[in-house]
PASEBA-1860 file (N, C-alpha, C; in nm, 3 decimals):
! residues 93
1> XXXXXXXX> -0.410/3.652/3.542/-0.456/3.561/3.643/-0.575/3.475/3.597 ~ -0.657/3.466/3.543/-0.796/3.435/3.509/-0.773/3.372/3.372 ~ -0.610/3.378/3.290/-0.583/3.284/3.243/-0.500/3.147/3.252 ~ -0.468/3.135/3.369/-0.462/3.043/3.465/-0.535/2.980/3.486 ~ -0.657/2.994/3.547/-0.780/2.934/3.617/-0.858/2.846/3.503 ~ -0.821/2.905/3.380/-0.863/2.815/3.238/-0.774/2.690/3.231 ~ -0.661/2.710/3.251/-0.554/2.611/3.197/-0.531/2.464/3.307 ~ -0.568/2.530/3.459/-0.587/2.424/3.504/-0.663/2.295/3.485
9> XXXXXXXX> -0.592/2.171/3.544/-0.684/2.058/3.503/-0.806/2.063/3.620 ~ -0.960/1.968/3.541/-1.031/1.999/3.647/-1.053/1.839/3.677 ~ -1.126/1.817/3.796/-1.177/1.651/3.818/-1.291/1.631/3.726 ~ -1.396/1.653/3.678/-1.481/1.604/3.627/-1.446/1.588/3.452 ~ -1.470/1.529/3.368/-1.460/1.522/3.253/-1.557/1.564/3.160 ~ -1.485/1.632/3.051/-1.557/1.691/2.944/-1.665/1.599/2.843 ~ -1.751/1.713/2.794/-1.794/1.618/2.662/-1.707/1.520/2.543 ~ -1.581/1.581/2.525/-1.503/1.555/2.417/-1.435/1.386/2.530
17> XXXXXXXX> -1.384/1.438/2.608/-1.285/1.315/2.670/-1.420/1.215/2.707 ~ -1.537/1.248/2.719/-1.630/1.124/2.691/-1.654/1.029/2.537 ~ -1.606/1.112/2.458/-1.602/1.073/2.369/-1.505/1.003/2.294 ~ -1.409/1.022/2.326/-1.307/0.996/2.286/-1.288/0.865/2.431 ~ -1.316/0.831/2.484/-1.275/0.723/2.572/-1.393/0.626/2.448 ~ -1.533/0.635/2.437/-1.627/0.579/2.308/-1.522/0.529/2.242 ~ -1.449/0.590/2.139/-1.370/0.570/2.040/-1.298/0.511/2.034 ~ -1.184/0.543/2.154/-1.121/0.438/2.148/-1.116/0.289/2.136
25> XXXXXXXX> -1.227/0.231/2.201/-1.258/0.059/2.140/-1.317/0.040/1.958 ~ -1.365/0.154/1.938/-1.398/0.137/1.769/-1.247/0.170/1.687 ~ -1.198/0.167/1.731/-1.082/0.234/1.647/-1.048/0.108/1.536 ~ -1.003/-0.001/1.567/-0.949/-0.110/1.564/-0.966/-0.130/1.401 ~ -0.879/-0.152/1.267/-0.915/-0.174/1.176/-0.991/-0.292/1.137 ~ -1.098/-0.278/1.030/-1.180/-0.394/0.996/-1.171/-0.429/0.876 ~ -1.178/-0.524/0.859/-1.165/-0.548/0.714/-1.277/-0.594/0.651 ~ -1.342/-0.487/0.568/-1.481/-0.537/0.506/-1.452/-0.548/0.377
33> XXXXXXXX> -1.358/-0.616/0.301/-1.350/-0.653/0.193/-1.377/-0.560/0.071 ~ -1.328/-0.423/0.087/-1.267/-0.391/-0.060/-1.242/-0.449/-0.150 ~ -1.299/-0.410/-0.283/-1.253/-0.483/-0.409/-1.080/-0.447/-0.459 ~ -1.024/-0.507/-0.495/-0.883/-0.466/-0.530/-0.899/-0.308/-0.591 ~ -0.784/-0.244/-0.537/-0.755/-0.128/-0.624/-0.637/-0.089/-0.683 ~ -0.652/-0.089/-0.796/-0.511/-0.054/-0.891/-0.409/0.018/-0.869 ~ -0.303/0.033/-0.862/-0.226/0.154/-0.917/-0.266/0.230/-0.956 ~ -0.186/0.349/-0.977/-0.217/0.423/-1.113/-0.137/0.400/-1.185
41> XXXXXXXX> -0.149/0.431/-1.346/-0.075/0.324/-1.435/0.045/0.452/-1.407 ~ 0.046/0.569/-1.362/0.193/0.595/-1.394/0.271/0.566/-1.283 ~ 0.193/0.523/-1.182/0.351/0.457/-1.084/0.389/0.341/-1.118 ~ 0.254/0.232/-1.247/0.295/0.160/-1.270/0.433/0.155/-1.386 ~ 0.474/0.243/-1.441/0.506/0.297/-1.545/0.649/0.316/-1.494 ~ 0.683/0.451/-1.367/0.771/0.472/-1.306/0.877/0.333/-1.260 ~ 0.775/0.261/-1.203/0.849/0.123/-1.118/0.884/0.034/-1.237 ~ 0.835/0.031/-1.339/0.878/-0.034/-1.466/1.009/0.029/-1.483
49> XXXXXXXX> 1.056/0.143/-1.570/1.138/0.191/-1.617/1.234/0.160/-1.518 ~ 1.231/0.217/-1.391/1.305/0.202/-1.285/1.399/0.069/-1.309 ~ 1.314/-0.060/-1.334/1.377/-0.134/-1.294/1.428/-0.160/-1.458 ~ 1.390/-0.109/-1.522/1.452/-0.163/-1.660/1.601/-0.098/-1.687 ~ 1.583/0.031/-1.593/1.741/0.095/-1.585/1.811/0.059/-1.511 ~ 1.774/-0.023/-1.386/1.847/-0.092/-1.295/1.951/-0.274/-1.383 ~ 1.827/-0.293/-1.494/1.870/-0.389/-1.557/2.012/-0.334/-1.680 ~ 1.975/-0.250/-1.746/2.068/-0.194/-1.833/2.194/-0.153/-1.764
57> XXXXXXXX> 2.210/-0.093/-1.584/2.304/-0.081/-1.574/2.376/-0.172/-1.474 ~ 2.319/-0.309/-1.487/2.403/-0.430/-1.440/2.453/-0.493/-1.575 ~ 2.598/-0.513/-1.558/2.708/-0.545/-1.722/2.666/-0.657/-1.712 ~ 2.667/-0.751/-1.580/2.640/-0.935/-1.633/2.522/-0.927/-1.691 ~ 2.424/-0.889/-1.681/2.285/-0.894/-1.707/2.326/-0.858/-1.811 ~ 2.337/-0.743/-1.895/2.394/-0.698/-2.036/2.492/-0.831/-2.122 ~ 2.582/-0.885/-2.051/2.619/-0.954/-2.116/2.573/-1.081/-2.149 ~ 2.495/-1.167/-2.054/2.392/-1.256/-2.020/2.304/-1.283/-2.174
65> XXXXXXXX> 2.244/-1.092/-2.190/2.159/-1.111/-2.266/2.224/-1.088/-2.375 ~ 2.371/-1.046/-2.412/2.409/-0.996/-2.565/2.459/-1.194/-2.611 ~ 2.485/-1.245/-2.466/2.509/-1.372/-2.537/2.406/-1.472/-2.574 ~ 2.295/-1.467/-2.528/2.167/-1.506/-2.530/2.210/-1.632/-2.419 ~ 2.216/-1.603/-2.332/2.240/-1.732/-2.189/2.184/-1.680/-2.076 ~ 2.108/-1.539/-2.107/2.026/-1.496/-1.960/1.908/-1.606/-1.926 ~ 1.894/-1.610/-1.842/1.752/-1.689/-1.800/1.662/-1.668/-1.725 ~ 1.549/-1.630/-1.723/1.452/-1.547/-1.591/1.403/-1.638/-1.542
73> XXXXXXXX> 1.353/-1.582/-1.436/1.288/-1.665/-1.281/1.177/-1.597/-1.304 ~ 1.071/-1.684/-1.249/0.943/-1.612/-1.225/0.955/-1.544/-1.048 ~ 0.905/-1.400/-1.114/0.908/-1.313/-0.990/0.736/-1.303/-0.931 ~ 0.736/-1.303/-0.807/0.583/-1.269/-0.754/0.545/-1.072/-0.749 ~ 0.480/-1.047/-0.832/0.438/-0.913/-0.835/0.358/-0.889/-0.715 ~ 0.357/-0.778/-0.643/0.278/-0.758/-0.521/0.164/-0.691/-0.584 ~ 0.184/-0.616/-0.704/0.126/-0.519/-0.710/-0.050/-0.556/-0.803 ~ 0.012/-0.640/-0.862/-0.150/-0.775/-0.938/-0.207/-0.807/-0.832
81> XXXXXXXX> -0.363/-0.798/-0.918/-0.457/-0.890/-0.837/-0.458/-1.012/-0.837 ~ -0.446/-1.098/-0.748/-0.434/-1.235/-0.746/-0.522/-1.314/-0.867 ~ -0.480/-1.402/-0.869/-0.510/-1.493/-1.005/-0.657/-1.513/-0.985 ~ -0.723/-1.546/-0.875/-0.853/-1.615/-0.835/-0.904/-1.483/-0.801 ~ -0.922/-1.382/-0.832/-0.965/-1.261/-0.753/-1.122/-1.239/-0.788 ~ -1.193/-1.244/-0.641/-1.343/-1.239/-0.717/-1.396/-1.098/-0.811 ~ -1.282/-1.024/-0.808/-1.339/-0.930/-0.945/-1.305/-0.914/-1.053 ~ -1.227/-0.981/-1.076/-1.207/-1.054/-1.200/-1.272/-1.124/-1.308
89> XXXXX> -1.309/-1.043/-1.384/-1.410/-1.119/-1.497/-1.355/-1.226/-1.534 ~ -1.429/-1.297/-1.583/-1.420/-1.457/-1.661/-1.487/-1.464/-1.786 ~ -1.428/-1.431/-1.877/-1.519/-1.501/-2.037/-1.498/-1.625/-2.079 ~ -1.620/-1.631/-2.112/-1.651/-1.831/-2.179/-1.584/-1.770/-2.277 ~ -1.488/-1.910/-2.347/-1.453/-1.912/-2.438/-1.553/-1.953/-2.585
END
């Protein structure tokens, strides 16, 4: 019986559900400008091979290149830091 009387809901609100009503308006993601962060080179590594076996086992592509008439497109990498990226060193030449 007297574990009952725990489980009921009560009218007044707790410390925690005061808090958590707080929170909820901070939640919201912000963006304070992280510097880019890398991969790690072995997923960079994984997603390489991956696709180099995806290439070996398409025959036109194989044949493309045994005739020398393949031709590539420039692809957009997601995974680079953009060209202009302010952490990106610059050396004078």
């Amino acid at each position: 019986m007297p574990n009952e009387d725990i489980r009921k809901d009560v009218w007044w609100k707790t410390y925690r559900e005061y808090r958590e009503e707080k929170n909820k308006e901070a939640t919201e993601p912000v963006n304070i400008g992280l510097p880019y962060q890398r991969p790690f080179r072995k997923t960079e590594v994984k997603e390489r091979k991956k696709v180099m076996l995806e290439n070996t086992n398409n025959p036109e592509m194989e044949r493309d290149n045994r005739l020398r008439t393949y031709k590539t497109e420039p692809v957009f990498e997601y995974n680079r830091a953009p060209v202009n990226h302010p952490q990106q060193k610059k050396y004078p030449h």
